[in-house]
N, C-alpha and C positions, 0 to 999 in steps of 0.2 A: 529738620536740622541735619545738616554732615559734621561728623569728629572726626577729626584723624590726629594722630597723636603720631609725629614725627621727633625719631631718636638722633641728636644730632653730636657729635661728635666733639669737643673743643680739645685746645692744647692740652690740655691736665691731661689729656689721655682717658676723659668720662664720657660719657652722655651726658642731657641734659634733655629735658623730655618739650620739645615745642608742640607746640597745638594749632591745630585749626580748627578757626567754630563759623562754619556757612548758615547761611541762612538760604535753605534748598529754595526758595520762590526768587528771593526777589538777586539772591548770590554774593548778598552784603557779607563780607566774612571780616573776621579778626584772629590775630595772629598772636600767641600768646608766648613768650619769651621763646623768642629766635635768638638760641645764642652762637651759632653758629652753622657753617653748611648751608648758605643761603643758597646756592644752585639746587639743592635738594626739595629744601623749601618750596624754592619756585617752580620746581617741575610740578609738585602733587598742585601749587594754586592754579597753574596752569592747566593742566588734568582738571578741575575742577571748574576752570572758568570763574575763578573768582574775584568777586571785585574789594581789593583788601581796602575796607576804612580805616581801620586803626589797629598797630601794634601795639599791644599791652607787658608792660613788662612788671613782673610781680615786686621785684625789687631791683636794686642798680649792681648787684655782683656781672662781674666779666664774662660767665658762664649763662649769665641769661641775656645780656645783652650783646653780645658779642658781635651779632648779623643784624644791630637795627638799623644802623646806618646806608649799610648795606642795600636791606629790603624795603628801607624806607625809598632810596633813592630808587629801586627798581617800581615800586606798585605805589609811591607818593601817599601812602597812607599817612594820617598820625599816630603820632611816640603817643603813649598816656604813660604815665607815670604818680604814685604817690607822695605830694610833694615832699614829704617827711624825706624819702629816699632824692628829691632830683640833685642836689647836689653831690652823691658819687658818681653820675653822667656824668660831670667835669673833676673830679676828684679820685684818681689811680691808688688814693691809699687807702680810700673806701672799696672802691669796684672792686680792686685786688686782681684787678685784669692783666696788668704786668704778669704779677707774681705766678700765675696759672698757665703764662703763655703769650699770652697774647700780644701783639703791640701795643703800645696804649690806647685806651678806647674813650673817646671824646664824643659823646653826645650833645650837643648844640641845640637841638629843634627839638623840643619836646613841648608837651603842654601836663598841667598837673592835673589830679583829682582826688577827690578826696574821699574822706568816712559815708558811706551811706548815698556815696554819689549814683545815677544810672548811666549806662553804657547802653544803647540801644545799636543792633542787627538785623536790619529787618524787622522780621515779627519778635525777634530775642530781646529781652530783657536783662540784665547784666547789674545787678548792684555790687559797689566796692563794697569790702570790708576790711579796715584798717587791722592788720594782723602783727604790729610788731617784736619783734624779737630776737629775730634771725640778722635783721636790720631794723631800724627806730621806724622807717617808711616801706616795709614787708605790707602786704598789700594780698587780699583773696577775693577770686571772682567768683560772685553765686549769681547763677541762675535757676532761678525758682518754679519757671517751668518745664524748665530739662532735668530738673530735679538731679542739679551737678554744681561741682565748686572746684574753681584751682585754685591749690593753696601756693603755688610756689615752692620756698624750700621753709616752711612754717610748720606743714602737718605731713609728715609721711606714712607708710604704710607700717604702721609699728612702733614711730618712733615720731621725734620732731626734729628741726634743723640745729644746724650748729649755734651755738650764742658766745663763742669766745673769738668773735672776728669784731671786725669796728662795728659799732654801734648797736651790738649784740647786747643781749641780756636774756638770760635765763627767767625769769622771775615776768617777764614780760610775754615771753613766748608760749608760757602757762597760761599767762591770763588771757593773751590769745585764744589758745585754744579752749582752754574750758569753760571760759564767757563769751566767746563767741562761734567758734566753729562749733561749739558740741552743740548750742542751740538750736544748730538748723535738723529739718526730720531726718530719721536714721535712715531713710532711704537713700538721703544724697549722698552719689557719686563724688568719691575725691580723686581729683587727678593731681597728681603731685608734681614738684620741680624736676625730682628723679625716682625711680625705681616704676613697682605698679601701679595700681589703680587700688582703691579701695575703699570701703564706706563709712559712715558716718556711724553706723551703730555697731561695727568691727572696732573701731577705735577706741568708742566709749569707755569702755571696761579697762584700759593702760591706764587713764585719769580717772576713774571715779572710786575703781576698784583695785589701783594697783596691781591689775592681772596680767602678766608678759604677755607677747601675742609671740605664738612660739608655730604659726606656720609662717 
């Protein structure tokens, strides 16, 4: 397997952490919320040789979808999306894509997936998990034998995502995480929407134990 974890820049003036996940044999890859800097993007698939099947986007905010349109149009992969979330694809008060910058972002072509669905890469394995909170249709990718998960903007390194945006909910993004992300072994790797990387039994202890994570 190749990871590369590309920083891409959007209006707000942030990053937003996109991903590449190859499948080193066969060079099936998936692109995980390109939210902007598609030339970027496209230089490492290219570097890479990769043949992109599907862009994954973890949920419908401006800052993760910003470059699908984009990169769909360049590598014709497919959009997957959680259908919970596809309507802020056509819906600016959801995305919040204006308000951050950007032109309006109209998503068209996408296809949905759901709780417990698989996503297959080559030899990669990929099950959804319905994460919401951040958004109703917040969406985490595990893969079980890379022993890694992106959460999007659901579980960060320390902390969780915002829940006072549209179809946010605090109360939800708890049960998120602590009935479902905390389940998985403490080994998995989390790679998040933004900041570091971090793991599964680093986290535990902010939820179980109310203990600050104060590196």
């Amino acid at each position: 397997m190749i990871l590369k974890r590309i920083k891409v820049q959007t209006p707000f003036n942030e990053f937003t952490n996109c991903y590449i996940v190859e499948d080193d044999i066969s060079k099936e890859t998936i692109v995980i919320d390109p939210g902007g800097e598609v030339d970027k993007v496209m230089e490492m698939l290219n570097t890479l040789k990769s043949k992109v099947k599907y862009i994954y986007l973890t949920h419908c905010h401006g800052d993760h979808i910003g470059g699908a349109n984009e990169l769909k149009e360049k590598t014709k992969a497919k959009i997957l999306i959680h259908r919970d979330d596809c309507e802020g694809l056509t819906n600016d008060q959801i995305s919040l894509a204006s308000y951050i910058g950007f032109e309006e972002v109209i998503v068209n072509d996408s296809s949905r997936v759901d709780d417990n669905d698989f996503i297959h890469i080559g030899n990669l394995r990929f099950k959804v998990i319905h994460t919401p909170g951040h958004t109703k249709g917040g969406s985490s990718l595990y893969c079980e034998q890379e022993k890694m998960v992106f959460t999007g903007d659901t579980m960060f390194r320390g902390t969780w995502g915002r829940t006072d945006l549209p179809t946010g909910s605090l109360e939800q993004i708890i049960s998120s995480i602590t009935k479902k992300l905390l389940t998985l072994p403490d080994d998995t790797i989390v790679y998040p929407g933004h900041g570091k990387s971090t793991m599964i039994k680093e986290e535990r202890p902010i939820y179980e134990e109310l203990k600050p994570r104060l590196d």
